[in-house]
N, C-alpha and C positions, 0 to 999 in steps of 0.2 A: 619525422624530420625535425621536428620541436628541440630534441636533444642535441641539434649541431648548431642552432643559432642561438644569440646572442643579444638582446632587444638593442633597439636602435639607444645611442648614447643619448644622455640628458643634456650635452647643451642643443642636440638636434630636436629634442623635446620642446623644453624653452625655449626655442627660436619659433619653434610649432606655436605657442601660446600668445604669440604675442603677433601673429600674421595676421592680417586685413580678412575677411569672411571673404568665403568663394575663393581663395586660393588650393591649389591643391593640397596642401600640409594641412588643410581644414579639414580639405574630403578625403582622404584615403584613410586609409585603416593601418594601426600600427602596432609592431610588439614594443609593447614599452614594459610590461614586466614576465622577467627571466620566467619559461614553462608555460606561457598562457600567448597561444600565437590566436592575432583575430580571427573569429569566424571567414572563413574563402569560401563559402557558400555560393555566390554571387562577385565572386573575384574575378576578373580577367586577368590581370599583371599581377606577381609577385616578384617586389624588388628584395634584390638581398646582395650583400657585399661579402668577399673573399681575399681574405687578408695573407692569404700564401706567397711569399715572394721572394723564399729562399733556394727554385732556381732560377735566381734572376741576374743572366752572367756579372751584372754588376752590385750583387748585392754586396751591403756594406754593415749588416744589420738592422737597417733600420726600419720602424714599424709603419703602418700606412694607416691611413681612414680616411674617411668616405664624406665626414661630416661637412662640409664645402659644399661637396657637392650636392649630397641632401637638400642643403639648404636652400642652396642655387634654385631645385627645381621644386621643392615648397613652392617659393613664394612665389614661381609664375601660376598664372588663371590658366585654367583648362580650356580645351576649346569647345563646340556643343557634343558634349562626348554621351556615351551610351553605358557606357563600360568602370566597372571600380578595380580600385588600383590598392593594393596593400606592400607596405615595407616590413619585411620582416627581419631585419636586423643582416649581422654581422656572421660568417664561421671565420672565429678566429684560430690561426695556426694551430694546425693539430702537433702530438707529438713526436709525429713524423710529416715529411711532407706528404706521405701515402694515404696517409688519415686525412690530410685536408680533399685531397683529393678525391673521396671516398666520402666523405662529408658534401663535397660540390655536387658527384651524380647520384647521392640520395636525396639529395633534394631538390634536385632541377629534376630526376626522374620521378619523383612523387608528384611536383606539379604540372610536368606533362599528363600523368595517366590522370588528373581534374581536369585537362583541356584549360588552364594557366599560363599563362604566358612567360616564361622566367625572365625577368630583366635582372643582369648581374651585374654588379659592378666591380670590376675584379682589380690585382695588382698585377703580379707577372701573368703572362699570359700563358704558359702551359698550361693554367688549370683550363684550357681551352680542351685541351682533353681529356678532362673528366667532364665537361660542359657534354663534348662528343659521345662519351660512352655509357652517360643517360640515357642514347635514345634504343641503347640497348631492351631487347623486346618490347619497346616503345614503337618502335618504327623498324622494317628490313633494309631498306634502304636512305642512304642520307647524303643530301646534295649540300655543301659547306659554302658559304662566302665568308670571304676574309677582305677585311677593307683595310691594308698593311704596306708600307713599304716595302715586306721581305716578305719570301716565301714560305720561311720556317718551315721548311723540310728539315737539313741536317741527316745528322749520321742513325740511324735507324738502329741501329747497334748500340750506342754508346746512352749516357743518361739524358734525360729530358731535360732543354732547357729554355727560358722564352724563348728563344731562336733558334730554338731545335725537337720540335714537338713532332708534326704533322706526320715526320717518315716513322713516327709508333701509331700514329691512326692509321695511315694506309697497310703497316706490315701486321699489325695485332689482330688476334682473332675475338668476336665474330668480326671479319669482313663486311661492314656497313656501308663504308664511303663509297657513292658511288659517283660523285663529279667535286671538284674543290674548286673552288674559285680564286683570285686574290685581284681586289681592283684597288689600281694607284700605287702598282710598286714602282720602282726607282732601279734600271738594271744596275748602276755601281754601287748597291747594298745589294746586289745578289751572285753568287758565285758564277761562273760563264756555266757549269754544269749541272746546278740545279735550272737554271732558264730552260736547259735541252733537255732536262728532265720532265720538266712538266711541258712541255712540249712531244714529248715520245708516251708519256702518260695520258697526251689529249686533255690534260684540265685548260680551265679558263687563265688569261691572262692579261692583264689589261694595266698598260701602262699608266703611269699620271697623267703623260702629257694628252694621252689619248681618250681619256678618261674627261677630261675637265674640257675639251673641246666643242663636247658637246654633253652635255649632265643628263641630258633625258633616255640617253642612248643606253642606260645603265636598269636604267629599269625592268625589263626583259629577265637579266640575271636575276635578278631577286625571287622573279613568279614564280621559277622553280625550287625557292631555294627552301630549306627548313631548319637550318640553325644558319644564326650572323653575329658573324664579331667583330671588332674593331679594336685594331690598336692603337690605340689615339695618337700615338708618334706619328702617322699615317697625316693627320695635319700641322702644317707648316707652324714652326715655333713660336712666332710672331701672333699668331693667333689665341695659344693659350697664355699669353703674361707673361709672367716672371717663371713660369713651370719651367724647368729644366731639361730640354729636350734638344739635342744639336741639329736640327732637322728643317733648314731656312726653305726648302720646299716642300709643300704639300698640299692640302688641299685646304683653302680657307671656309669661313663660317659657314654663307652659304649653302656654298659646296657639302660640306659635309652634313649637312642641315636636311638638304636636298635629299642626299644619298641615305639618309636613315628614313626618311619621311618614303622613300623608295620600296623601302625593308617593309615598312607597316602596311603599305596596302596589299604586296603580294600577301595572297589569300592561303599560301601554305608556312610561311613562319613563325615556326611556332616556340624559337626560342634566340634572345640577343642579348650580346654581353659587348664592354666597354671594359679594356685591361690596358695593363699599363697605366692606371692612377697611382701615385702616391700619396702626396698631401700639396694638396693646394690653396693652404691657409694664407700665403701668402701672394695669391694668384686668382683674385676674386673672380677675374673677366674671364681668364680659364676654365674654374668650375661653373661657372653663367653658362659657357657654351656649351659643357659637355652635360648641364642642365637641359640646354634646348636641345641640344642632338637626345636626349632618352624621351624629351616632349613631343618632337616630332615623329617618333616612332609610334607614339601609342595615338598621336594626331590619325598617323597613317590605317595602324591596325582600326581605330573609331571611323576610321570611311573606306574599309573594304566594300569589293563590290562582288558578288557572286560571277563572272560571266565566265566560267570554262565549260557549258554544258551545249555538246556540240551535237545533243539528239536531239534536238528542236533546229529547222533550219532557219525558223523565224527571230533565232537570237543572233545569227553569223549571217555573213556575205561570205560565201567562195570564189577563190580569182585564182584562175589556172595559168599559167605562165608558164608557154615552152621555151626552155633552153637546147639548143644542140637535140640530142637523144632523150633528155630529160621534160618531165612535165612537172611544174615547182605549186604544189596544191596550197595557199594563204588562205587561211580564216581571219575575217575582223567583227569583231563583236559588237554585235548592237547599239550593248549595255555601255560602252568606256570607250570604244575606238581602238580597242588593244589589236594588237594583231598574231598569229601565230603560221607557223609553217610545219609542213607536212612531214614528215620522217616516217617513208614507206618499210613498209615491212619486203624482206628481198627471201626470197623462199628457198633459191637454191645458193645461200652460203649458209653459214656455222652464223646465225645472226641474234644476237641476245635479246631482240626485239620479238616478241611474239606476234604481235599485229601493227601497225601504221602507229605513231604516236606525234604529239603534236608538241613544236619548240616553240617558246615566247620567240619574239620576233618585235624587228622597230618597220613602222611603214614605209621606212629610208630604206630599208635592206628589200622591202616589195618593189620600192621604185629603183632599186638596184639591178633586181632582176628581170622589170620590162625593158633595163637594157642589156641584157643579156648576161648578166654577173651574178654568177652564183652565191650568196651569202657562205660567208665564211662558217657560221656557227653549224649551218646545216652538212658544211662537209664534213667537218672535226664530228660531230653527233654520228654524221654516218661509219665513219672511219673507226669512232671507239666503239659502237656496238657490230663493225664486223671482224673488232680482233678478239 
């Protein structure tokens, strides 16, 4: 992968050199000269930037970096972390867009097969599917969160573009994706037919206003999740500066601080990217934040907690709650207080489930159904594995 990056620029250097001790731009590991990537021996994260933004329905020519934001997340302090972290630079535009793209999943899939955590920071977001088709013989199956105002389906047919990617992951072969997610979209940035798409598709959907109502509620989606992305339009413009983005709702600091910090402790993701940067030289508070939204994440991945292991029953409580005809089986975990719900296996249909499998779940949706209310997420699960 050596031969697609770029070492980090020199004034991101110099700004290295001159940070207070114990910062993270002190402790992580960096390519600063071209051919020679640090030792990842002992790496958990590898950051790297993706300077591809020519299909970006509004591009205008002009080029992007990342150094802002670098710099932003230098200079904050780690928390008591366990884990090293290395920047390995820039791929900048290939001499097609195909080659950058191609350059993205050989390197995000080299540091998957190290068990590496890829943090990317990207420009337009298509290259979200080459992010995606890393997990090629990586992984058979792959569950997507997207934390975005739009759906970025699009026309499945025609070229890729930030806002028209996802209908070539769902139609391209190998066939991987097996649930997509998108939390905090806005339905008048989405056509009325892609809404009923992923609706007849069974993927997740979860509006802003639903979303922000209650922030813990979100967490659940992540545990299964194994790639995360974020389109940073996804938060409200007022929050990044002077960054250019038309977008006076979304999700403020917090919030979105919240939801990446959500990403790091689910115990299966194993890969997050940040698209839609350009340059935020002139938008310091901007690159601050989307500084702490990549700190938060690896905050989160430094306090995973092991509890999905459900052949001991001294790590769960089971609570059986009958509905109607139904008997709704909840696991909560010892270790965290997490909860999860039962998805039976049903023997006389055509059902893609082989045996019983278990959905993250919130203990609002258990207290839901000691009154009688089926959780939503458990019907949609049922419903897509018996079509």
């Amino acid at each position: 992968m050596i031969e697609f990056l770029t070492p980090v620029s020199k004034p991101v250097i110099a700004h290295r050199e001159v940070l207070p001790v114990g910062t993270i731009g002190k402790q992580l590991f960096v390519h600063t000269i071209k051919g020679e990537l640090p030792d990842l021996e002992d790496v958990k994260f590898a950051i790297f930037g993706c300077k591809e933004n020519r299909r970006d329905i509004d591009y205008m020519g002009l080029d992007v970096q990342f150094d802002t934001v670098r710099m932003s997340l230098y200079g904050l302090y780690p928390g008591n972390w366990k884990h090293t972290i290395a920047d390995l630079g820039d791929i900048e535009k290939g001499a097609s867009v195909e080659d950058s793209y191609f350059a993205v999943k050989a390197v995000t899939a080299a540091l998957l097969k190290k068990n590496i955590i890829p943090i990317i920071l990207g420009a337009s977001q298509d290259a979200l599917y080459a992010q995606y088709r890393a997990y090629d013989g990586v992984a058979s199956m792959i569950n997507m969160v997207n934390i975005d105002t739009r759906f970025d389906l699009g026309d499945a047919e025609a070229a890729i573009t930030n806002k028209s990617y996802v209908g070539k992951i769902i139609i391209d072969k190998p066939y991987n994706l097996f649930n997509y997610s998108v939390l905090g979209y806005q339905s008048f940035f989405n056509p009325p037919q892609e809404i009923a798409l992923m609706e007849a598709l069974y993927f997740d959907t979860h509006r802003l206003g639903a979303v922000t109502a209650d922030i813990k509620d979100v967490e659940p989606i992540f545990r299964n999740a194994d790639l995360v992305s974020m389109d940073i339009s996804a938060i409200k413009s007022a929050e990044l500066g002077s960054y250019n983005k038309e977008n006076p709702n979304g999700f403020d600091g917090r919030e979105i601080c919240a939801i990446s910090r959500y990403a790091g402790i689910s115990n299966k993701v194993s890969s997050f990217s940040l698209f839609e940067i350009t340059d935020f030289t002139t938008s310091r508070s901007g690159a601050m934040l989307l500084g702490q939204v990549v700190w938060y994440f690896i905050e989160g991945v430094n306090f995973r907690v092991s509890d999905d292991d459900f052949t001991d029953k001294k790590h769960y409580t089971t609570y059986k709650v009958p509905i109607d005809d139904e008997v709704l089986i909840f696991k909560k975990s010892s270790k965290t207080g997490r909860w999860w719900i039962e998805l039976p296996f049903i023997s006389n249909i055509d059902n893609k489930l082989k045996s019983s499998t278990l959905l993250p779940c919130t203990y609002g949706e258990y207290l839901g159904a000691t009154n009688q209310e089926i959780p939503e997420r458990w019907l949609k699960a049922r419903r897509k594995n018996e079509v």
